[in-house]
N, C-alpha and C positions, 0 to 999 in steps of 0.2 A: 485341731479339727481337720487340717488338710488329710489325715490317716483315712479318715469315713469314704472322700471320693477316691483315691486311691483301693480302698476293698472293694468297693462295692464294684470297680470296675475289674478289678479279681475275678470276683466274683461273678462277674457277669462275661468273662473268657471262658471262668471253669465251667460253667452251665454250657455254655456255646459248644465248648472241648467236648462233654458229656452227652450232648445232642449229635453233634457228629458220630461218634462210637456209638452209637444205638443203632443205624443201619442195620437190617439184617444180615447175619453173614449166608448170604445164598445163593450158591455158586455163580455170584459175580465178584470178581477179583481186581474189576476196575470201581467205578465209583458209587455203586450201590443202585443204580436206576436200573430201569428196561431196557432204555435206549443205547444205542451203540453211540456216546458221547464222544467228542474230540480228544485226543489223546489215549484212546484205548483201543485197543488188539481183540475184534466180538468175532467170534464161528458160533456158525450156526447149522443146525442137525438138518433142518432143509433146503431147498436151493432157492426159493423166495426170500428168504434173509428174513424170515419170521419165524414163528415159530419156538422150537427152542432153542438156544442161547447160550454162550457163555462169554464173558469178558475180562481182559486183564490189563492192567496197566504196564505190564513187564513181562520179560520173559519167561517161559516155563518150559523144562524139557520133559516133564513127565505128565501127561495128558491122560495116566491108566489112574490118577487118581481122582480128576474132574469130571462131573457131574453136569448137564445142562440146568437150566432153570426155566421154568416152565412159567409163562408169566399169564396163562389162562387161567392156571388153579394156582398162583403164587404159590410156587414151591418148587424145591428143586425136584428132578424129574429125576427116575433110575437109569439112566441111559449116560454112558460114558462116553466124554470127548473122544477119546481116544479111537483114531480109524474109523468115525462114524460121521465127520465135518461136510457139509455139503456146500457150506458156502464161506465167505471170508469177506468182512471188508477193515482193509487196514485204516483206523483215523489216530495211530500215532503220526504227533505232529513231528517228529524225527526221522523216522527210520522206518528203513524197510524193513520188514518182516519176512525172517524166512523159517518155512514149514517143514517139520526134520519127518523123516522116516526112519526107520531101521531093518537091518533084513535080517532073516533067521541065523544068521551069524553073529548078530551083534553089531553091527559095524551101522553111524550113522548116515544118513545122506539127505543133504536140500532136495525137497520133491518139487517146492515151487516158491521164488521168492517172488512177494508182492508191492512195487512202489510205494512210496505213502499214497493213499486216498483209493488204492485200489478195491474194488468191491465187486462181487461175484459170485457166478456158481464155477465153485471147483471142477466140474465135468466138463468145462469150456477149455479148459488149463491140462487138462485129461491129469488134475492130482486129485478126483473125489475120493474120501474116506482114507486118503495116505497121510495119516497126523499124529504121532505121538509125541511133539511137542513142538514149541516155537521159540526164534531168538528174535532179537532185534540190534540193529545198528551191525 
């Protein structure tokens, strides 16, 4: 009979596992909330840090294929990350965060690297709306 506590505790991982993986997938790439939580990378479409949204846990250099999340009407919003960021707050607990551009050549470049914990409106930093993608570390 020791086999029954051993499943049932299975069991009660795999439900757990299955309740995590249900999260919507909507344009947030960090931990599934609204909130711009500890350990993740959130831009936001306006310079109050509200609004719309996007967040990651990791790096991403292509931001033409990210979407905000609108968390008035819960859904993602048609407005593309990409070149449209107004605000940043870094809460990777690692690394800074740095904010790539690219110029009609092709060629990339740091517009603005942000300390950990840094938070703001990009027009202060004179890099609003320069974002096609972000590294860390």
């Amino acid at each position: 009979m020791k086999l029954l506590p051993r499943l049932a505790a299975v069991l009660a991982l795999a439900g757990g596992a299955a309740a995590i993986t249900t999260v919507p997938a909507h344009a947030d790439n960090g931990d599934g909330n609204v909130a711009c939580n500890s350990g993740e990378i959130c831009f936001y479409f306006d310079y109050s840090l509200g609004n719309l949204r996007r967040h990651f846990w990791n790096a991403d250099m292509q931001h033409n294929n990210d979407y905000y999340w609108d968390p008035a009407n819960n859904r993602q919003s048609s407005i593309k990350l990409m070149d449209t960021a107004g605000s940043f707050w870094n809460r990777d607990t690692e690394c800074a965060i740095k904010i790539w551009d690219i110029t009609s050549t092709g060629d990339w470049f740091v517009t603005f690297t942000a300390p950990r914990g840094w938070k703001g409106d990009l027009r202060t930093v004179g890099k609003q709306n320069r974002n096609n993608g972000h590294s860390r570390c």
